[in-house]
C-alpha positions in Angstrom: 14.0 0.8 31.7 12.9 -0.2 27.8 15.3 0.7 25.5 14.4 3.0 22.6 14.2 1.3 19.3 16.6 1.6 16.3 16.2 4.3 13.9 17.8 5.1 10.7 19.7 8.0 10.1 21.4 9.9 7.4 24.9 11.5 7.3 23.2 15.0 8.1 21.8 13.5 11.0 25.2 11.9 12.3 26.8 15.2 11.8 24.5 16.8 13.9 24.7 14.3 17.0 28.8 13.9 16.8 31.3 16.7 17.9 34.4 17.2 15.9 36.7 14.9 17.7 33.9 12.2 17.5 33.4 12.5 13.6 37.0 12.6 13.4 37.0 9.0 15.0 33.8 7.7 13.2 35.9 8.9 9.7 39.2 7.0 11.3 37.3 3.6 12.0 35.9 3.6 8.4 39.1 4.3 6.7 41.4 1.2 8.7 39.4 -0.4 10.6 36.4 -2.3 9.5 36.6 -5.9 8.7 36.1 -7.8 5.5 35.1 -11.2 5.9 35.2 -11.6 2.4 38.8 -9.7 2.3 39.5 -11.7 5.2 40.7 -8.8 6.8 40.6 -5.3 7.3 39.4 -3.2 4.3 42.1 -1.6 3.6 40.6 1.1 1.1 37.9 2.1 3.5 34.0 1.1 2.8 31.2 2.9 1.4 28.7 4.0 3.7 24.8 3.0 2.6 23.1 2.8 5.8 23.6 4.3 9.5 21.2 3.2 12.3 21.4 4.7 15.8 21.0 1.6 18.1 19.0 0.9 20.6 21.8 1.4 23.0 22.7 4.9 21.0 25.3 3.4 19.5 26.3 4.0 15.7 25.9 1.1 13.5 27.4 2.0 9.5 26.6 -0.6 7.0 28.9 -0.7 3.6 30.6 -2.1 1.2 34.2 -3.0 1.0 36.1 -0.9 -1.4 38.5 -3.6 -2.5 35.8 -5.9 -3.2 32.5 -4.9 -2.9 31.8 -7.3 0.0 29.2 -6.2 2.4 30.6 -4.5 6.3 29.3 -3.6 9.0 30.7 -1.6 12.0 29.6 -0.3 15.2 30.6 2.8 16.7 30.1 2.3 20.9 29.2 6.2 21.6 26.1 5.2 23.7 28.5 4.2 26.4 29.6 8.3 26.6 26.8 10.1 28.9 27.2 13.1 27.1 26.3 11.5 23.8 23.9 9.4 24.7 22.0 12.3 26.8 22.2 14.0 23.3 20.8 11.1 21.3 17.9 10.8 23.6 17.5 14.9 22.8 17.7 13.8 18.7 15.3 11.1 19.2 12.6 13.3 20.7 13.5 16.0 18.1 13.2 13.3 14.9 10.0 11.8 16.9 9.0 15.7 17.3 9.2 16.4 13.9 7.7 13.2 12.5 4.6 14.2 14.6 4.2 17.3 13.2 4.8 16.4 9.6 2.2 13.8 10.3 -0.4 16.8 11.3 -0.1 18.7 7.8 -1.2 15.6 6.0 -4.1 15.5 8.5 -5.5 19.2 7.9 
């Protein structure tokens, strides 16, 4: 089966594919426990999201910055492995693709 390919996403769109319990763990990861190679440990102050991706395996990848010292971060977020989740992130992806298609068709008129 080919996977489907990575796709950006912004925080509106990660609020619409994870339940409470789930955002509450994506906001615990980012506040203790990403690691700062340039910390050389855990950054401690959290990170500052500026780029989600949902992966090709419908996982949530966050790229940052370190709050301590500006030091690049990345994290993923293993939701894909969840059926629920990842039946739902197939559903976003058709909706997004949906969408994009239909955007496309104004421009064409």
């Amino acid at each position: 089966m080919k996977r489907p390919p990575e796709i950006q996403i912004n925080q509106f769109q990660l609020s619409r594919l994870l339940d409470e319990e789930q955002m509450g763990f994506y906001k615990e990861v980012l506040a203790k426990n990403v690691f700062c190679s340039h910390c050389g440990g855990v950054a401690s102050k959290g990170i500052v999201v500026q780029e989600l991706f949902l992966t090709d395996l419908n996982d949530i990848m966050v790229r940052g910055t370190c709050k301590i010292c500006n030091g690049k971060v990345a994290r993923i977020l293993e939701f894909g492995e969840d059926k629920t989740f990842y039946e739902e992130a197939m559903k976003f992806r058709t909706d997004i693709s949906n969408q994009n298609k239909n955007q496309d068709n104004q421009f064409i008129k």
